[in-house]
C-alpha positions in Angstrom: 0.0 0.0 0.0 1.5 3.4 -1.0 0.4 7.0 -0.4 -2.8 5.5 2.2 -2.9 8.9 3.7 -3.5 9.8 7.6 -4.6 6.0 8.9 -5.8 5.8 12.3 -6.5 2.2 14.1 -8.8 2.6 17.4 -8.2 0.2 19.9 -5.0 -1.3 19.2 -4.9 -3.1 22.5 -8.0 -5.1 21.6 -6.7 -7.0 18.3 -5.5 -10.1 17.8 -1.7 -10.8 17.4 -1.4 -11.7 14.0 -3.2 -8.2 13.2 -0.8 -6.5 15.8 2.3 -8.1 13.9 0.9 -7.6 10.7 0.8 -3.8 11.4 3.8 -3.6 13.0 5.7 -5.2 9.9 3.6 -2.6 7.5 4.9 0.5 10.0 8.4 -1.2 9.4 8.2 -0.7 6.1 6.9 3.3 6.4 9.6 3.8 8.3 11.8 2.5 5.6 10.6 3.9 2.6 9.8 7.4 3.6 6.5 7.7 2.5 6.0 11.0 3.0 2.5 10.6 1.7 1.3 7.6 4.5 1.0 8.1 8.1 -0.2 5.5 10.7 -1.7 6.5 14.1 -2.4 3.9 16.4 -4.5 4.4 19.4 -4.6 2.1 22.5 -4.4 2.0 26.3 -1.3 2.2 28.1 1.7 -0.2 27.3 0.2 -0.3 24.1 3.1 1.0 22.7 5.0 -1.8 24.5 3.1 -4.4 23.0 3.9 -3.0 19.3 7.7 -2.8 20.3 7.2 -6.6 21.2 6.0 -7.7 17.9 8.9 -6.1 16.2 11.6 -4.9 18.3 13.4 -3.2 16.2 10.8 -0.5 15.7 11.7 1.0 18.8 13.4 4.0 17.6 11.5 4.0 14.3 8.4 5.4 15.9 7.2 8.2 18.2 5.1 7.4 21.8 2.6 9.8 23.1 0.7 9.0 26.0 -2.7 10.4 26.6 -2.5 11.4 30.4 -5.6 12.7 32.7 -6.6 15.9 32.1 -4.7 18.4 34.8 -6.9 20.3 37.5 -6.5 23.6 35.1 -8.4 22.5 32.0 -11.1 20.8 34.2 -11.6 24.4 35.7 -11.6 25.8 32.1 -14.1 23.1 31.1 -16.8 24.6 34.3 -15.9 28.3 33.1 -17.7 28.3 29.5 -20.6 26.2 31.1 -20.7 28.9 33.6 -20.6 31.2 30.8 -23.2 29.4 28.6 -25.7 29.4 31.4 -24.9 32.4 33.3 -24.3 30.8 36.5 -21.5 30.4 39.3 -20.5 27.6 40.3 -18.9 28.1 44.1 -17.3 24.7 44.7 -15.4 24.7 41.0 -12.4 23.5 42.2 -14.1 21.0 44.3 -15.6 19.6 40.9 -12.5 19.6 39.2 -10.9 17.7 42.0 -13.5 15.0 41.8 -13.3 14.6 38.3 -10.4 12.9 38.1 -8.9 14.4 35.0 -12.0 13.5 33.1 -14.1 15.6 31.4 -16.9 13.7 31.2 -16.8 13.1 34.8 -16.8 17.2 35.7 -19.7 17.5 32.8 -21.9 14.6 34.9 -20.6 16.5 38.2 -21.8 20.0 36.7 -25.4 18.3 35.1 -26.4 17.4 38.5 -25.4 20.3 40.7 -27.7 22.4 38.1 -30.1 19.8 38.2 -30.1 20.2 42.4 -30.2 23.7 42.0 -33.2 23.8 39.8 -30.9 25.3 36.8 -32.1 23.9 33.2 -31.7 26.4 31.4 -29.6 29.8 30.6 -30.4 32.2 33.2 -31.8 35.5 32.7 -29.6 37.0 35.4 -26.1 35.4 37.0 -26.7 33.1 39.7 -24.4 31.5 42.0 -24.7 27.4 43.1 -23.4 27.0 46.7 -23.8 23.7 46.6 -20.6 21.4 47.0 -19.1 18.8 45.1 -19.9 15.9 47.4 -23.9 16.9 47.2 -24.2 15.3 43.8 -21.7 12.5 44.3 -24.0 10.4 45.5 -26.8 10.9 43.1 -23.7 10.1 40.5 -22.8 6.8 41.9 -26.3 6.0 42.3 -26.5 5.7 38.4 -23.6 4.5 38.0 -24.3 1.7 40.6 -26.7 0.2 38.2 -24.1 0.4 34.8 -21.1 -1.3 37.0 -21.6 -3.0 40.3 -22.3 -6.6 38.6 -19.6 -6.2 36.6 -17.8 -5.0 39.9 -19.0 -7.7 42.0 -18.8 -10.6 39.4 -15.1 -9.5 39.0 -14.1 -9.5 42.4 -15.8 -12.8 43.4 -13.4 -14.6 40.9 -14.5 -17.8 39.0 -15.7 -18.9 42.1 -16.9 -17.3 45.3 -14.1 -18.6 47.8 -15.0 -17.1 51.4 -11.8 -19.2 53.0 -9.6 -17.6 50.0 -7.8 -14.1 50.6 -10.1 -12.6 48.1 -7.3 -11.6 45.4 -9.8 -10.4 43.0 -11.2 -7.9 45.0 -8.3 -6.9 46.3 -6.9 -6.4 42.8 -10.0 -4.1 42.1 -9.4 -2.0 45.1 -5.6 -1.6 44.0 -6.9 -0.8 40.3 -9.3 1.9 41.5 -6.1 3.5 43.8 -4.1 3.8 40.4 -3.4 7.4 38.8 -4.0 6.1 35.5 -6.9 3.7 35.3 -4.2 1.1 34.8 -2.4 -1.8 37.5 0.8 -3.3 36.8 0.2 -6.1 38.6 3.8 -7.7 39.4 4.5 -4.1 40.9 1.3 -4.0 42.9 2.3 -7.6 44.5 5.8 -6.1 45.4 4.2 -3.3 46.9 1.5 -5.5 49.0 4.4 -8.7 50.0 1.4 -9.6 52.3 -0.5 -10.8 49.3 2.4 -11.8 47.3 1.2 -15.9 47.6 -2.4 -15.7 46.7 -2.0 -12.9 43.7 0.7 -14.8 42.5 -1.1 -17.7 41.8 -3.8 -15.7 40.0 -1.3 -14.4 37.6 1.1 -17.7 37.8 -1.5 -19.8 36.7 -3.3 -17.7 34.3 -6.7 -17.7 36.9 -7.1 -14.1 35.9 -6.7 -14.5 31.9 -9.3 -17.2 32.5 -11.6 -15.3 34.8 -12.2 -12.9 32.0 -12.6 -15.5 29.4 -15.4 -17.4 31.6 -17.0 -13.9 32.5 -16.3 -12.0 29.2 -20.1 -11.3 28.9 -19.6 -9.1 32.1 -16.3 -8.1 31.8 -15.1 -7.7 28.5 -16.6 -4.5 28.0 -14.4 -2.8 31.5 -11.5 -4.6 31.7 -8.2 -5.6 29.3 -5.5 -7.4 30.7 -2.4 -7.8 28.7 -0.6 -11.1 30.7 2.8 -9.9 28.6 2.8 -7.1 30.4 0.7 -8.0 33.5 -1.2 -5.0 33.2 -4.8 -4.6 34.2 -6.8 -1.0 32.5 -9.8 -0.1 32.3 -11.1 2.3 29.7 -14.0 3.9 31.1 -13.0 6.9 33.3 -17.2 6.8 34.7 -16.6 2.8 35.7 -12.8 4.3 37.9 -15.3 6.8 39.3 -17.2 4.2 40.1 -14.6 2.3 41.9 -12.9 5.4 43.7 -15.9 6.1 45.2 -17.4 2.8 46.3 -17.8 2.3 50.4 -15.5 -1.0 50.0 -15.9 -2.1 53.3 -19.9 -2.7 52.3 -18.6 -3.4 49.0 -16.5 -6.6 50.4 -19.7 -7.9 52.2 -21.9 -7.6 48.8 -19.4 -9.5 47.3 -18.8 -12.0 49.9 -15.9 -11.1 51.8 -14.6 -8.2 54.5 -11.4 -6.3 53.6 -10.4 -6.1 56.9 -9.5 -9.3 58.5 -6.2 -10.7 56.7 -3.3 -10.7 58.9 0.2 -12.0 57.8 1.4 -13.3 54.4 -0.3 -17.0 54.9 -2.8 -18.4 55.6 -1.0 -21.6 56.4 2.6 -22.8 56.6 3.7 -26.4 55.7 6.2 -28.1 58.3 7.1 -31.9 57.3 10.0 -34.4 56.6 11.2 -35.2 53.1 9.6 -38.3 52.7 6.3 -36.6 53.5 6.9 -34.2 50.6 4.0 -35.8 47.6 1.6 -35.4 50.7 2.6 -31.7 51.4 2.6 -30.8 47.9 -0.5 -32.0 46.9 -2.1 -30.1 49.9 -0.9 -27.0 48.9 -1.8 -27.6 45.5 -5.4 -28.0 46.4 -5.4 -25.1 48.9 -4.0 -22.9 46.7 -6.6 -23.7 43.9 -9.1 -22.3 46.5 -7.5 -19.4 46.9 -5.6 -19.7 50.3 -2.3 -18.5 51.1 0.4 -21.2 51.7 3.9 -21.4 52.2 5.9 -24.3 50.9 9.1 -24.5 50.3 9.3 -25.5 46.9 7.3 -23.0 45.5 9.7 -20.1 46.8 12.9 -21.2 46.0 13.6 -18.2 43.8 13.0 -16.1 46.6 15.4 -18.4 49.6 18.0 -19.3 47.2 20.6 -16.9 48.1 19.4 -15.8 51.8 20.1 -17.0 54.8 17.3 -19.8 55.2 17.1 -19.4 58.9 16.4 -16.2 59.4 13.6 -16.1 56.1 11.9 -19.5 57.5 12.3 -18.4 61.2 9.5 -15.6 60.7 7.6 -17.3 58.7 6.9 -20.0 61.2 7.4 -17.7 64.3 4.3 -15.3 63.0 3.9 -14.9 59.4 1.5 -17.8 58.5 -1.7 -17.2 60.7 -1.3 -21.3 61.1 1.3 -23.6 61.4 0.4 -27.3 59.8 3.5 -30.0 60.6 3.0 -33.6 59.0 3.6 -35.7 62.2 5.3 -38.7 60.7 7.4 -41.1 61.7 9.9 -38.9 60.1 9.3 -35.7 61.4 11.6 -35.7 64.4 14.5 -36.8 63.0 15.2 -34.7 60.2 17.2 -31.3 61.0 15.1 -28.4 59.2 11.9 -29.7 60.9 13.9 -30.0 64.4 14.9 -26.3 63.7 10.6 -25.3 62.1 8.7 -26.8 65.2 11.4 -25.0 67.7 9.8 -21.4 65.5 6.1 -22.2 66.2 6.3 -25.1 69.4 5.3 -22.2 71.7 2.7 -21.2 69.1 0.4 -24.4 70.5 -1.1 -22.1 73.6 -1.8 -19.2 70.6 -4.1 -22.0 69.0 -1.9 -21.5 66.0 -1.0 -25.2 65.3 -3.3 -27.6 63.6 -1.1 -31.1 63.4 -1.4 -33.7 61.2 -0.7 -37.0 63.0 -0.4 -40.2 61.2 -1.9 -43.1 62.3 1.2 -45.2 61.9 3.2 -43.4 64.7 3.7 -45.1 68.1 1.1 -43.9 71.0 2.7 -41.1 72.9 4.7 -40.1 69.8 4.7 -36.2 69.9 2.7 -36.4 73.5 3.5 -32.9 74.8 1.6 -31.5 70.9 -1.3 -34.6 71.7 -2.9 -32.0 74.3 -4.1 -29.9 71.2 -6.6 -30.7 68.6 -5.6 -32.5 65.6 -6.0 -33.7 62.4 -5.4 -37.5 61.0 -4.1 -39.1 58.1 -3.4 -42.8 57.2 -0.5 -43.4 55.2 -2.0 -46.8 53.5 -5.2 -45.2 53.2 -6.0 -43.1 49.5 -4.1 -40.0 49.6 -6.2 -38.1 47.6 -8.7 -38.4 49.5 -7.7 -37.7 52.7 -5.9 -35.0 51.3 -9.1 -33.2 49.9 -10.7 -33.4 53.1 -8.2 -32.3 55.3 -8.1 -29.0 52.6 -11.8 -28.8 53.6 -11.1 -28.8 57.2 -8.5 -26.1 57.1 -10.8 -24.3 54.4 -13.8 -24.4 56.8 -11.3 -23.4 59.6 -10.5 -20.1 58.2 -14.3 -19.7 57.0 -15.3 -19.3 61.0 -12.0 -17.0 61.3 -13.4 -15.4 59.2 -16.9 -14.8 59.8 -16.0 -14.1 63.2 -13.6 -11.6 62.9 -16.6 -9.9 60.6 -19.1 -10.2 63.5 -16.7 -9.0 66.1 -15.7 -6.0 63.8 -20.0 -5.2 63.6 
């Protein structure tokens, strides 16, 4: 194609791959020839440029970025003045508005609509009036109708593919992160360093894809607010009314409507894994079902990036000591005569009193095996019997566990 003119492609972010890379070779080739008389604008959400620089790396410094940012406080203000001006009004709170809006215009037109609206102003007035009314006034009627555009999409993207009430609720906390975000964007692997706490549960979302899958299952819902790019790990949303939405949502109620509280999660895990090598097939499986249901658990093998390198002591020492709101040791045969789990039940032995410790005793050992931990409740498991499951119902047991944490710690904070 030759002398094509002043093309612009909307929504770059949205197309498939072999259409990104089949425009990114044709800009390649602009670039080249020097067609003075063809010109290619493409217009996406942020890192879109990233992506294009992905599919042909090389056309880096062939091509010019510029981002789109919120509009500054200034031009917001400007915005108010001609509609003052048009309809011969004052508005008092103006900066108040502008404040609101967020840097979107749209949002200080819907702002501006409604105060006029409250102050009975529909049409060009004969003589200047001023509102008094502030900016907070109308907020309410705002997110009133905007309550009925985006809470389900809200509430069926924070529940996750499943509603999991003994999970740490990673969805929603991913919304309330996304709707704290200057530019209606979240990079996600920088919002998990910034939140360590939630570093195990988030990570599986994105480890494992749940979130790319999530909006698959629920694109009816969500396709239309959210994009997620898993190259980049970034989460936008498009639609500055649906941020408005979010930024202004009561989240503690919010968390209840969708099934959770945000208030209660204490530590990075939910549980820690203690057991003896031999015991390993056993420990992994149970963290591979726990984490499948959301819950926060620590096992070794899944953070050796993290260990290698450190001093192990010191990183497993506060994990066991207070970082995992429970402790679960595999009480094997094994178990006391292995050096690491000598050196993990010494961190959390005194954590017994704390009711911190749910054991996992196997039936094989000798009676009075372990007897000072035998004063505590426990939970069983047979060796010879079928793993699986055993395994699945001591996940529901620990599930349930947290469940009446949880709803406790809900009534208590009522």
């Amino acid at each position: 194609m030759h002398n094509i003119g002043t093309v612009i492609v909307d929504d770059f972010h949205r197309l498939e791959d072999d259409i990104k890379i089949r425009l990114s070779d044709f800009m390649k080739v602009l670039a080249d020839s020097g067609d003075e008389g063809s010109q290619m604008i493409l217009v996406g959400i942020n890192k879109a440029g990233d992506q294009l620089v992905r599919f042909a790396h090389d056309l880096g410094m062939r091509m010019d970025i510029f981002r789109m940012e919120t509009n500054p406080i200034e031009k917001i203000e400007e915005l108010i003045g001609k509609g003052e001006a048009a309809l011969n009004i004052k508005i008092r709170d103006k900066r108040g508005i502008a404040e609101r809006s967020q840097g979107s215009f749209h949002i200080a037109q819907a702002l501006c609509h409604n105060l006029c609206l409250e102050a009975g102003v529909t049409e060009t007035q004969d003589e200047t009036i001023e509102i008094n009314y502030a900016a907070d006034v109308v907020v309410e009627r705002i997110m009133a109708d905007l309550t009925r555009q985006f809470m389900e999409p809200a509430i069926a993207f924070a529940q996750g593919s499943k509603i999991r009430r003994e999970g740490r609720a990673p969805y929603l906390h991913i919304l309330k992160w996304l709707s704290e975000s200057n530019d209606w964007s979240l990079d996600l692997r920088e919002a998990v360093r910034a939140h360590p706490e939630h570093r195990a549960s988030i990570g599986q979302v994105l480890d494992k894809g749940h979130l790319e899958t999530l909006l698959r299952e629920k694109s009816d819902k969500l396709s239309a607010h959210f994009h997620y790019q898993p190259h980049t790990s970034v989460l936008s949303v498009e639609d500055p009314k649906f941020i408005f939405f979010l930024r202004n949502l009561v989240w503690r109620l919010f968390s209840k409507s969708v099934g959770f509280t945000s208030d209660y999660f204490k530590g990075s895990y939910d549980f820690a894994l203690s057991f003896a090598g031999g015991d390993r097939p056993a420990a992994k499986r149970l963290f591979e079902i726990l984490s499948e249901r959301e819950v926060a658990v620590f096992y070794d093998e899944n953070e050796q990036h993290i260990i290698v390198a450190r001093d192990i002591e010191e990183y497993l020492a506060h994990i066991y000591r207070s970082e995992a709101s429970y402790v679960v040791p595999f009480l094997s045969k094994n178990y006391p005569t292995r050096i690491w789990t000598k050196f993990e039940s010494d961190q959390f032995r005194s954590r017994f009193g704390e009711e911190a410790v749910i054991s996992i005793r196997y039936k094989d050992v000798e009676p009075g095996f372990f007897s000072e931990e035998a004063r505590y409740g426990s939970l069983s498991f047979d060796p010879n019997g079928d793993h699986e499951e055993q395994l699945q119902q001591l996940a529901e047991t620990l599930c349930r566990r947290l469940k009446y944490d949880r709803e406790t710690a809900d009534t208590d904070g009522d």
